[in-house]
PyMOL commands that place a pseudoatom at each C-alpha (Angstrom):
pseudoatom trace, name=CA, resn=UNK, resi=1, chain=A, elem=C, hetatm=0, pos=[32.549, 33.213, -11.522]
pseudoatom trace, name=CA, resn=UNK, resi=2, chain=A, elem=C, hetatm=0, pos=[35.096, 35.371, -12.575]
pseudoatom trace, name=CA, resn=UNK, resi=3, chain=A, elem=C, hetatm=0, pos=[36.965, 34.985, -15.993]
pseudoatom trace, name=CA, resn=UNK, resi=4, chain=A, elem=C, hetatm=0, pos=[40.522, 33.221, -16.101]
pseudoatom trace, name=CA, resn=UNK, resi=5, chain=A, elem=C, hetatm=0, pos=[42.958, 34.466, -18.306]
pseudoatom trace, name=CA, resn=UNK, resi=6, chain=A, elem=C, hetatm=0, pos=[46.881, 33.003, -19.318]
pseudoatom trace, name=CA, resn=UNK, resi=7, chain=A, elem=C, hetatm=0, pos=[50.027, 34.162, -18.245]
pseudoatom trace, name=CA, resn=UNK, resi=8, chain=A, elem=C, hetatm=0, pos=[52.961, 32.923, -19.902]
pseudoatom trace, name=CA, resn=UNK, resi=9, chain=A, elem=C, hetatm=0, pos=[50.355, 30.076, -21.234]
pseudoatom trace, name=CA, resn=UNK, resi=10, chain=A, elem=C, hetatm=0, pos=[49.633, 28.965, -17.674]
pseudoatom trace, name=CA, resn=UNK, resi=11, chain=A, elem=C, hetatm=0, pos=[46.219, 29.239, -16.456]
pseudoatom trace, name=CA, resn=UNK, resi=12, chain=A, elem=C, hetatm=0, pos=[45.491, 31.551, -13.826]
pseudoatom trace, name=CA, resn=UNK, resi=13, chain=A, elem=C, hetatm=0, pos=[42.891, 30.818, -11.370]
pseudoatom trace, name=CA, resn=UNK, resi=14, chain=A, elem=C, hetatm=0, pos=[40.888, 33.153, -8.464]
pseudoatom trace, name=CA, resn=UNK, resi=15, chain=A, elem=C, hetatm=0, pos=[42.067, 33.335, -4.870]
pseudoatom trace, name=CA, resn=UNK, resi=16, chain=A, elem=C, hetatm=0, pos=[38.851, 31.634, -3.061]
pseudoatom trace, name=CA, resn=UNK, resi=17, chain=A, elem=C, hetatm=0, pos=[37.922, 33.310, 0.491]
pseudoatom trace, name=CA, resn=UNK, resi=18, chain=A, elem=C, hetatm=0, pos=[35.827, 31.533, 2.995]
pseudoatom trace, name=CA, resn=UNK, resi=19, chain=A, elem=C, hetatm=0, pos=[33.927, 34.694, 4.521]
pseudoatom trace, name=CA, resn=UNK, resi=20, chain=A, elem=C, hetatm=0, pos=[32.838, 34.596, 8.069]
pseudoatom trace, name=CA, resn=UNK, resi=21, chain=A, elem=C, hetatm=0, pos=[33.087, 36.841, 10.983]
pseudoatom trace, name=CA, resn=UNK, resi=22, chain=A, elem=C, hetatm=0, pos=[34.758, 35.019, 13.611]
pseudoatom trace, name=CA, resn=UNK, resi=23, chain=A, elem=C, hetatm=0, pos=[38.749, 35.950, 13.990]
pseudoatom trace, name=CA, resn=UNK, resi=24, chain=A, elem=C, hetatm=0, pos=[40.181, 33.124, 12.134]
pseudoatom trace, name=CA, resn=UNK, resi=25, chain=A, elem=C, hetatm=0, pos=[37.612, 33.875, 9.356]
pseudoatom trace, name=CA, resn=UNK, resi=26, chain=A, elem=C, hetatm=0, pos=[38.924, 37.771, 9.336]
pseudoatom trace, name=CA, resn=UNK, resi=27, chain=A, elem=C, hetatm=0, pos=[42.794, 36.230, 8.971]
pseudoatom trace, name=CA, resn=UNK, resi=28, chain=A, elem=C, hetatm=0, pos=[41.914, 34.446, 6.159]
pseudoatom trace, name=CA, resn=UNK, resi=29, chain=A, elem=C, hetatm=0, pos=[40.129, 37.194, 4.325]
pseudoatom trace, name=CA, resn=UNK, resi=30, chain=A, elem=C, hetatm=0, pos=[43.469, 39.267, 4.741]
pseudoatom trace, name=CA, resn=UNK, resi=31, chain=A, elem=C, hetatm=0, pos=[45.710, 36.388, 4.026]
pseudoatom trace, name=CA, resn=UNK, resi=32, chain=A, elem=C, hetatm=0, pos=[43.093, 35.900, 0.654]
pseudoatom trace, name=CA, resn=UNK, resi=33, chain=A, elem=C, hetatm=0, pos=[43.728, 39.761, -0.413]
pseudoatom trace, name=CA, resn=UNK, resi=34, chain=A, elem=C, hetatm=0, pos=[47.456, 39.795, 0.384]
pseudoatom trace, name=CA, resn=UNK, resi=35, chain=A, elem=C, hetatm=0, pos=[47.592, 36.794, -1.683]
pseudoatom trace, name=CA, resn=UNK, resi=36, chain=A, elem=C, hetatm=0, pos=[45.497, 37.934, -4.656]
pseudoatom trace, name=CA, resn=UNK, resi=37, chain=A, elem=C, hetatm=0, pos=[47.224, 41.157, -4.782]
pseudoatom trace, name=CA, resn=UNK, resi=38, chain=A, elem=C, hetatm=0, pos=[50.611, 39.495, -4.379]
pseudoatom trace, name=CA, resn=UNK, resi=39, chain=A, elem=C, hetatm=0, pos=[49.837, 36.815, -7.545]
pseudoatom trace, name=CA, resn=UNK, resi=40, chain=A, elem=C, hetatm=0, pos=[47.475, 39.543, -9.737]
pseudoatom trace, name=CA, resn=UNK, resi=41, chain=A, elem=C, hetatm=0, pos=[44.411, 37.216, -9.442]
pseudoatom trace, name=CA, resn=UNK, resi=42, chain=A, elem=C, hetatm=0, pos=[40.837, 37.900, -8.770]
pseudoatom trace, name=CA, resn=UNK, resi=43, chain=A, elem=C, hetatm=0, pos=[39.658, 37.984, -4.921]
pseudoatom trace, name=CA, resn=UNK, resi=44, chain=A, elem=C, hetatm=0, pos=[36.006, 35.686, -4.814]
pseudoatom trace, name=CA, resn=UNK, resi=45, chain=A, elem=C, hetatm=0, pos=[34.307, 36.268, -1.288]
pseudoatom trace, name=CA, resn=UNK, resi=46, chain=A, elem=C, hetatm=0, pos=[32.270, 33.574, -0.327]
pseudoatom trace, name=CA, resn=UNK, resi=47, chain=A, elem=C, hetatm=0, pos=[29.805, 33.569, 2.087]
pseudoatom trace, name=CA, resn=UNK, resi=48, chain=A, elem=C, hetatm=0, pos=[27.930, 30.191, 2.489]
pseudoatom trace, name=CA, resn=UNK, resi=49, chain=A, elem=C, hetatm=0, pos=[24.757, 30.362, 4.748]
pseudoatom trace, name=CA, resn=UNK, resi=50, chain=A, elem=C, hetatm=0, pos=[21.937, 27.873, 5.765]
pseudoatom trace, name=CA, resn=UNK, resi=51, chain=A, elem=C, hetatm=0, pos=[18.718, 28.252, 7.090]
pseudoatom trace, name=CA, resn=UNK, resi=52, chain=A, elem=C, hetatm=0, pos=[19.389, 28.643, 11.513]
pseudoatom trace, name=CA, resn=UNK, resi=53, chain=A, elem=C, hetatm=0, pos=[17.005, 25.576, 12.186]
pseudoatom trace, name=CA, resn=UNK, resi=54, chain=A, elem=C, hetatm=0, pos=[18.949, 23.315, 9.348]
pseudoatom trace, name=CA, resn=UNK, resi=55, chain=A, elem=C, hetatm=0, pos=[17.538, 22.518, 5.832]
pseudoatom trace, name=CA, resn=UNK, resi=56, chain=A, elem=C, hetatm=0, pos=[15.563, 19.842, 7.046]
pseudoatom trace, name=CA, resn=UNK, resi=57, chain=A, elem=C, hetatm=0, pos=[13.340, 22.053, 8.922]
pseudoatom trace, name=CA, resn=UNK, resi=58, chain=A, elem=C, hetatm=0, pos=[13.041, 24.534, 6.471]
pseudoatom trace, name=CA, resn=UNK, resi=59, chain=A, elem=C, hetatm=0, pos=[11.917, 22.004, 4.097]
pseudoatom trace, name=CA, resn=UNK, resi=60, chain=A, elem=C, hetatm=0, pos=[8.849, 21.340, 6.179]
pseudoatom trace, name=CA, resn=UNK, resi=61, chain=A, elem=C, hetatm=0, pos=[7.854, 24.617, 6.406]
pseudoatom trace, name=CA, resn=UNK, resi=62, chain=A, elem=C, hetatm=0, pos=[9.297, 26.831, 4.247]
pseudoatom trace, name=CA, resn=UNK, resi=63, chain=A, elem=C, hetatm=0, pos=[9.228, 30.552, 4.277]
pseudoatom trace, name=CA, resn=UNK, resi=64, chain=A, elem=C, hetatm=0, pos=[10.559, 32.849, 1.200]
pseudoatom trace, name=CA, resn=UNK, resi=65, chain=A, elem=C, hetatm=0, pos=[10.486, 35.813, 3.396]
pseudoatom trace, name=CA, resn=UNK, resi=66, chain=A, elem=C, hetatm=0, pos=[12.915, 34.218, 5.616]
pseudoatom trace, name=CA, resn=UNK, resi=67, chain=A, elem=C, hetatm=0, pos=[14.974, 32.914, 3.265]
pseudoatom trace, name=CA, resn=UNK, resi=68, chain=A, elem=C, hetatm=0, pos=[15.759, 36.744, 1.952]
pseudoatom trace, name=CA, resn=UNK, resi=69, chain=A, elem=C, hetatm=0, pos=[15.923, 37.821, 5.125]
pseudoatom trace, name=CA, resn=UNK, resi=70, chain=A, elem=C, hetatm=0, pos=[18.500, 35.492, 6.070]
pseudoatom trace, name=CA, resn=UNK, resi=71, chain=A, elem=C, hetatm=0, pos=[20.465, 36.069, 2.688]
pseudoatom trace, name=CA, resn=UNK, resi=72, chain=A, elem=C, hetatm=0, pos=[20.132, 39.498, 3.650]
pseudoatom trace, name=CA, resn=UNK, resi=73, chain=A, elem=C, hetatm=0, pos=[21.715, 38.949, 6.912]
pseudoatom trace, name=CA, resn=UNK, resi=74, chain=A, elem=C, hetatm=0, pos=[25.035, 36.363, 4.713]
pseudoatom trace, name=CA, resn=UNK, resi=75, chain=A, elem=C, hetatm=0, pos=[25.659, 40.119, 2.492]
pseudoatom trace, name=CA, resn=UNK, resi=76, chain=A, elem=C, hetatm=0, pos=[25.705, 41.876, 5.318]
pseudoatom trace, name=CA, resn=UNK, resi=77, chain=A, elem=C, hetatm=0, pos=[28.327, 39.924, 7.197]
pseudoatom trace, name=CA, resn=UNK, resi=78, chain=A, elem=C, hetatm=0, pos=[30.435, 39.772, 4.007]
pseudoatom trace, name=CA, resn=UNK, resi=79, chain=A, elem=C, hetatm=0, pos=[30.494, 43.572, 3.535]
pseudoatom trace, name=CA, resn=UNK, resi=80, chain=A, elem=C, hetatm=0, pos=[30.815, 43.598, 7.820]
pseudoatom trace, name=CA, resn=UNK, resi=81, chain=A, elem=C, hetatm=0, pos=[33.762, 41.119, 7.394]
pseudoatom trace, name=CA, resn=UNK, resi=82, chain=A, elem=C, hetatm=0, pos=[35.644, 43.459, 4.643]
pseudoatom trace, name=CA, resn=UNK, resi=83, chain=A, elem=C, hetatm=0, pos=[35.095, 46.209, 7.080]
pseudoatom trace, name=CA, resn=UNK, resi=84, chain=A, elem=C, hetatm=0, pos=[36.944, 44.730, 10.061]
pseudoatom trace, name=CA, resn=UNK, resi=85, chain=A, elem=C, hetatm=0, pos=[39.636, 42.757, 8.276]
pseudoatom trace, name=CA, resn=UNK, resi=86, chain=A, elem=C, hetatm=0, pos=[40.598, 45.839, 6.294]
pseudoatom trace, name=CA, resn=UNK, resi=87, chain=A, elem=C, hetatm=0, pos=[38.407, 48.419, 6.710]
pseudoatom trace, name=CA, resn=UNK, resi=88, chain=A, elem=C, hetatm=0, pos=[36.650, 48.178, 3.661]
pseudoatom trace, name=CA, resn=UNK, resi=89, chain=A, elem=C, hetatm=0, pos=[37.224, 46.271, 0.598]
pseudoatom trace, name=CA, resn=UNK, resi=90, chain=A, elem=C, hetatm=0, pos=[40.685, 47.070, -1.032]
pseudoatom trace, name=CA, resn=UNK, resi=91, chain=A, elem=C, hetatm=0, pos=[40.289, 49.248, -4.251]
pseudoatom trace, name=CA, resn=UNK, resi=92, chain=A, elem=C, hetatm=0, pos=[43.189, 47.913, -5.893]
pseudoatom trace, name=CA, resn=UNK, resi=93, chain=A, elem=C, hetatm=0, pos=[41.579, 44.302, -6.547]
pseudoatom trace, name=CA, resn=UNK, resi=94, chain=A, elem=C, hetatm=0, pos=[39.320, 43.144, -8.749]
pseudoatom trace, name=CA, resn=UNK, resi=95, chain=A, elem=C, hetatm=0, pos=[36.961, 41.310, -6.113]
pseudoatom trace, name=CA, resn=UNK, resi=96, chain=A, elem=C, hetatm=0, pos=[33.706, 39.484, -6.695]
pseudoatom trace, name=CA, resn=UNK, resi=97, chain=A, elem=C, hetatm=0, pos=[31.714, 38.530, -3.743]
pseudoatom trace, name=CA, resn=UNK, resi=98, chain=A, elem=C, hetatm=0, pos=[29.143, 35.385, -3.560]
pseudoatom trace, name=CA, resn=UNK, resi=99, chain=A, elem=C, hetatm=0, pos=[26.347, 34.759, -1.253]
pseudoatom trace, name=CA, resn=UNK, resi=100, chain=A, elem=C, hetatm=0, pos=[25.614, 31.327, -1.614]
pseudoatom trace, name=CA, resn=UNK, resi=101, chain=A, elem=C, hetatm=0, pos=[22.911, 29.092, 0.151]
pseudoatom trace, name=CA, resn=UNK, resi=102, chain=A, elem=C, hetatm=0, pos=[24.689, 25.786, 1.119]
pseudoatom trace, name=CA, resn=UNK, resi=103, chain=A, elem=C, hetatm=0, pos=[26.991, 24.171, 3.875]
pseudoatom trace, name=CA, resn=UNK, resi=104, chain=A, elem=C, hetatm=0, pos=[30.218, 25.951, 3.674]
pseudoatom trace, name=CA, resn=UNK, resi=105, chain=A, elem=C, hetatm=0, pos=[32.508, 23.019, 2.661]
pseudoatom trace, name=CA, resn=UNK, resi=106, chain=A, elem=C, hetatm=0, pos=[30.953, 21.961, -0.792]
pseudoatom trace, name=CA, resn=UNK, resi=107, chain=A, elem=C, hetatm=0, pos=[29.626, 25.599, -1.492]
pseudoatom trace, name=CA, resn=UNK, resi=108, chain=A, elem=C, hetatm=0, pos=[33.606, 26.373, -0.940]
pseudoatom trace, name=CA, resn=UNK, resi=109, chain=A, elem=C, hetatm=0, pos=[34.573, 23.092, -3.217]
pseudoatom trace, name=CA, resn=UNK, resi=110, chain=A, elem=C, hetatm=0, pos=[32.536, 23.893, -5.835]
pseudoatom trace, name=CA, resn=UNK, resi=111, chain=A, elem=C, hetatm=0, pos=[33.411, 27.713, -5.943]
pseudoatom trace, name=CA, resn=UNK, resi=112, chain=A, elem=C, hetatm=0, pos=[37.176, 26.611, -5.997]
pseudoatom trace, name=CA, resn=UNK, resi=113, chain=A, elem=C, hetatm=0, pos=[36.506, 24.038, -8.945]
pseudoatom trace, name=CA, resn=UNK, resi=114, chain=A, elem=C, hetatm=0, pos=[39.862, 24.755, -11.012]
pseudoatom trace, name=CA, resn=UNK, resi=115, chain=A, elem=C, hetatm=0, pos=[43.146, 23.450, -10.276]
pseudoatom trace, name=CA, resn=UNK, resi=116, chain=A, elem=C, hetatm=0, pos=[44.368, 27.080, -10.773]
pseudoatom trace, name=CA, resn=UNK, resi=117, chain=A, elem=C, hetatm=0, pos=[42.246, 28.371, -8.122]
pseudoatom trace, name=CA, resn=UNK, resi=118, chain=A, elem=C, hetatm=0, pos=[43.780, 28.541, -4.382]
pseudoatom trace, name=CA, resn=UNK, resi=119, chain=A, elem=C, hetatm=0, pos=[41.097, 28.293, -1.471]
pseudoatom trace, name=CA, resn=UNK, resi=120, chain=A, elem=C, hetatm=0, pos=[41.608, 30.097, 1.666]
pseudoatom trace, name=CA, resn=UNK, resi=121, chain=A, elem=C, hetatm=0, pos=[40.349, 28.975, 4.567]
pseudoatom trace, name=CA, resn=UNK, resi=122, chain=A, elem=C, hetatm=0, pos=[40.191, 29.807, 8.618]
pseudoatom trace, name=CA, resn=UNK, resi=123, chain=A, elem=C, hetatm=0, pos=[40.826, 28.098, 11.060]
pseudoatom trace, name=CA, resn=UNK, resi=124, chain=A, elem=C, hetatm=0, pos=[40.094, 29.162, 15.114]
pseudoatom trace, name=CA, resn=UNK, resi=125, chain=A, elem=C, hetatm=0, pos=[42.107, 27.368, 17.829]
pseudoatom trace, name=CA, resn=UNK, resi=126, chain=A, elem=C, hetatm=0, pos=[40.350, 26.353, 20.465]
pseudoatom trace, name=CA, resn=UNK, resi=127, chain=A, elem=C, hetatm=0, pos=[41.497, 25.856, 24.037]
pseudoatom trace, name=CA, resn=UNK, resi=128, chain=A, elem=C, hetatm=0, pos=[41.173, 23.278, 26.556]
pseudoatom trace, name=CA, resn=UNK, resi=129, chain=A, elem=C, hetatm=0, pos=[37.716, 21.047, 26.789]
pseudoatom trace, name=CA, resn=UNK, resi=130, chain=A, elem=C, hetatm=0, pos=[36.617, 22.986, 23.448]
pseudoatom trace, name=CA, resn=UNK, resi=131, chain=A, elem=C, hetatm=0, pos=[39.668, 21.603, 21.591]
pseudoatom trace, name=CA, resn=UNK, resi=132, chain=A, elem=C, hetatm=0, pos=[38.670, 17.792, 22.170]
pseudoatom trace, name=CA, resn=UNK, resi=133, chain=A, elem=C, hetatm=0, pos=[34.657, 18.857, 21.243]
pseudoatom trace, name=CA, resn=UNK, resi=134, chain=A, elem=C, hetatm=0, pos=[34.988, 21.002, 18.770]
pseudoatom trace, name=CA, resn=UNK, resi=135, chain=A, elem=C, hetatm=0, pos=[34.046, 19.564, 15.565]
pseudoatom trace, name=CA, resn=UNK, resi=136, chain=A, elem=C, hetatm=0, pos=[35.327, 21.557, 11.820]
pseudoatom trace, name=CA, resn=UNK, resi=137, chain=A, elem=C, hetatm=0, pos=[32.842, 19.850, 9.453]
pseudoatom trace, name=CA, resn=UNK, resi=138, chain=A, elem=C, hetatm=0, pos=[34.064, 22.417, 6.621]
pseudoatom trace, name=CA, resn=UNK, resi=139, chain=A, elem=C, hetatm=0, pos=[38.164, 21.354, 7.747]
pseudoatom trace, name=CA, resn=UNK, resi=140, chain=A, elem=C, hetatm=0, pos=[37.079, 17.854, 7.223]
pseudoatom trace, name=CA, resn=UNK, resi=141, chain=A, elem=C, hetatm=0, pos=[35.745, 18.121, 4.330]
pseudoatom trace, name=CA, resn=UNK, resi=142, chain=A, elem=C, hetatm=0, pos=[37.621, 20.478, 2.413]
pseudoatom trace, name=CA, resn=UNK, resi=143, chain=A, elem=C, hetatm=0, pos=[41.012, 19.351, 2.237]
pseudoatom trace, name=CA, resn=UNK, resi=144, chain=A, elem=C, hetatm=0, pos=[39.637, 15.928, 1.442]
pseudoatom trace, name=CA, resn=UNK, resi=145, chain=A, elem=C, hetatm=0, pos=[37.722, 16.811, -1.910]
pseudoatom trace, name=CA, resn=UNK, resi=146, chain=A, elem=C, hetatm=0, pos=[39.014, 20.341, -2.987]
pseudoatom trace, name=CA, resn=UNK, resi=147, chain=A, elem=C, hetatm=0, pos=[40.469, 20.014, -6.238]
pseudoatom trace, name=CA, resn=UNK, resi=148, chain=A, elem=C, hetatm=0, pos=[42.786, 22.900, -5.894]
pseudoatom trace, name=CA, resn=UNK, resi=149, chain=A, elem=C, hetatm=0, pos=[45.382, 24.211, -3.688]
pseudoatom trace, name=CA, resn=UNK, resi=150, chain=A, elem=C, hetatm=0, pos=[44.360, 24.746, 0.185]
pseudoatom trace, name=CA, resn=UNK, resi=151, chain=A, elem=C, hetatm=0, pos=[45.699, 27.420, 2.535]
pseudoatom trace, name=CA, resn=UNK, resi=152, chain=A, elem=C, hetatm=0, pos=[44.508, 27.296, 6.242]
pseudoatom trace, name=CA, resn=UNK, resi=153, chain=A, elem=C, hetatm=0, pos=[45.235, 30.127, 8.056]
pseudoatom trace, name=CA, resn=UNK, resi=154, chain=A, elem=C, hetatm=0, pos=[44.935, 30.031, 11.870]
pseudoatom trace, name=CA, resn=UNK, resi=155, chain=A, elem=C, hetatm=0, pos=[43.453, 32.677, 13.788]
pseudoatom trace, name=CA, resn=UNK, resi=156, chain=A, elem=C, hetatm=0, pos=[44.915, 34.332, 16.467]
pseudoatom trace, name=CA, resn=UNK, resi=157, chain=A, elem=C, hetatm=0, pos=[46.160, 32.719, 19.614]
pseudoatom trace, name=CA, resn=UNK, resi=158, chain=A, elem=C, hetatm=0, pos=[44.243, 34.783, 22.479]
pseudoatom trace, name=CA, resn=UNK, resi=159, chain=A, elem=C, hetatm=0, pos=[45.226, 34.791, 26.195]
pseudoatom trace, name=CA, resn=UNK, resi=160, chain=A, elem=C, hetatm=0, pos=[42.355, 32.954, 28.135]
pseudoatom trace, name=CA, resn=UNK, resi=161, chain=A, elem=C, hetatm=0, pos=[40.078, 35.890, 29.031]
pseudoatom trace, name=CA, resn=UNK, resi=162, chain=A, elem=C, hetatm=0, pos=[40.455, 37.970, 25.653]
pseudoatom trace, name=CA, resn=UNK, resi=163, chain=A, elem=C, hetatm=0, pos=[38.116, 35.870, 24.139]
pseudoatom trace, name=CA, resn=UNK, resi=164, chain=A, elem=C, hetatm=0, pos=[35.884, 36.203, 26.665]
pseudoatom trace, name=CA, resn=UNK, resi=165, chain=A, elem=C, hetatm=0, pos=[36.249, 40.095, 26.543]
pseudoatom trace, name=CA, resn=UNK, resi=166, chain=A, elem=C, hetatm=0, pos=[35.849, 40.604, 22.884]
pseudoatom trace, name=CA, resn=UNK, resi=167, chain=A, elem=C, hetatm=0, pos=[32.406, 38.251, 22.595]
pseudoatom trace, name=CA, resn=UNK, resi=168, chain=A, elem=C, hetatm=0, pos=[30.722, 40.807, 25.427]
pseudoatom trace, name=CA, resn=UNK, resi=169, chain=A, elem=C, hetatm=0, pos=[32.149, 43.559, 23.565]
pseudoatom trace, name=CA, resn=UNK, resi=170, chain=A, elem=C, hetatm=0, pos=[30.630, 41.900, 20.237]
pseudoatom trace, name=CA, resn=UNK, resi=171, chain=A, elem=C, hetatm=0, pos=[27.271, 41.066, 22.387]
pseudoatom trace, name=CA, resn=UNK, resi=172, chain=A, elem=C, hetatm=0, pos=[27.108, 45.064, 24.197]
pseudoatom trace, name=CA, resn=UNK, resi=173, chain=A, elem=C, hetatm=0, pos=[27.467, 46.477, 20.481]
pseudoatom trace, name=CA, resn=UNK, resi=174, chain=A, elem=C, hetatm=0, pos=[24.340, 44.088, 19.270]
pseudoatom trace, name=CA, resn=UNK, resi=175, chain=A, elem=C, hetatm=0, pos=[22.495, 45.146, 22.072]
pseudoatom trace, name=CA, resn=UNK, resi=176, chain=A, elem=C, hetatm=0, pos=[22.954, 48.775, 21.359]
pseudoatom trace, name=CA, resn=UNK, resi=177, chain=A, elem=C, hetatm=0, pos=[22.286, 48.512, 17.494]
pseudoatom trace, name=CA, resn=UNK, resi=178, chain=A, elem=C, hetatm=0, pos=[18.602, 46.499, 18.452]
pseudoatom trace, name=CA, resn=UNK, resi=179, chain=A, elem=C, hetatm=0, pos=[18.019, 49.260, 20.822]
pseudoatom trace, name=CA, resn=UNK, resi=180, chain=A, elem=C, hetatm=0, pos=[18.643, 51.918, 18.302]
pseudoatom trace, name=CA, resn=UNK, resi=181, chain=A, elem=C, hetatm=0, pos=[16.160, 50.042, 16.021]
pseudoatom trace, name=CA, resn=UNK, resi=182, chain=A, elem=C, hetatm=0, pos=[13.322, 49.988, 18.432]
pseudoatom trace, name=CA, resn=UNK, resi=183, chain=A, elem=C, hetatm=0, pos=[11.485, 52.851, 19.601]
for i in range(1, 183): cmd.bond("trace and resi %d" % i, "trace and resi %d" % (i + 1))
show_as sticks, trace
zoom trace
C-alpha cells in the first residue's frame, strides 16, 4: 500500500476507490480523485474480481490460464474506468492502482485498514421491481466492518429508457471490438 506520512502530527491516510465500470462506480472514482486532490492524499484504485462461475467452482477445476486471463480482463477495466470517469488518470495525483482477487467488500475492508483512510464507494439506484430485488452484498457489508470513514456516492438518476439506451450502446461497441478481433 502506499506510505502514510504526518501532517501537523495527524496521520494521513489514502483515499480508497472501489473501481468498477457501471455509472455509480465511475461517480465514485471522480468523487475519490476530487477528494484526494482536495485533502493531498494518495488515490488507491481497487479493482476486486472473482472467478465468473464463483470460487467454489474454480476450486474444482482450476485453471491458471484463466485466472490471468481474467486478472487481465480486472486491469483492463481499471485503466477503462480512469478513461471514462476522467479521461485518463489525473497527472497531478499520486495514484496506485490494485487488482485484487477477492469479493469486493472485504478486498475493499482490508485495503481501507487505517482509521485515516476514507473508502469510496458507488452506489446505482435502481428503479421499480429491481429496487425491491436488488441485493448490494458489498453495501452490506462494508459499512458494517470498515474501520475507516465511508463515502457512498450515488450514481446518476436516469430517465427510464436512458438506461436502456446506454447498455445497447455499451453492447453495439462490444460487438464491434470482437468483430475487429476476428478475421
Amino acid at each position: 500500500m502506499a506510505s502514510r506520512g504526518t501532517t501537523d502530527g495527524a496521520r494521513v491516510g489514502d483515499v480508497v476507490v472501489g473501481v468498477s465500470d457501471s455509472l455509480a462506480g465511475l461517480a465514485a472514482l471522480r468523487r475519490g480523485i476530487l477528494e484526494a486532490r482536495r485533502t493531498g492524499r494518495t488515490l488507491v484504485a481497487v479493482r476486486a474480481w472473482e472467478p465468473p462461475e464463483g470460487e467454489a467452482v474454480y476450486r474444482r477445476r482450476p485453471e491458471p490460464s484463466w485466472a490471468r486471463l481474467w486478472a487481465g480482463e480486472a486491469r483492463q477495466r481499471l485503466d477503462r474506468a480512469f478513461d471514462l470517469a476522467t479521461g485518463g488518470p489525473p497527472a497531478d495525483l499520486r495514484i496506485v492502482r490494485r487488482v485484487v482477487r477477492g469479493p469486493a467488500g472485504p478486498v475493499l475492508c482490508a485495503i481501507a485498514s487505517s482509521p485515516a483512510d476514507l473508502l469510496v464507494i458507488g452506489m446505482a439506484r435502481p428503479r421499480g421491481l429491481a429496487a425491491w430485488l436488488h441485493i448490494r452484498p458489498v453495501h452490506r457489508h462494508i459499512p458494517a466492518r470498515a474501520e475507516c470513514e465511508v463515502l457512498v456516492v450515488a450514481g446518476p438518476r436516469l430517465l427510464p429508457r436512458e438506461g436502456r439506451i446506454l447498455r445497447r450502446g455499451d453492447l453495439l461497441e462490444r460487438r464491434a471490438r470482437t468483430s475487429r478481433l476476428t478475421p
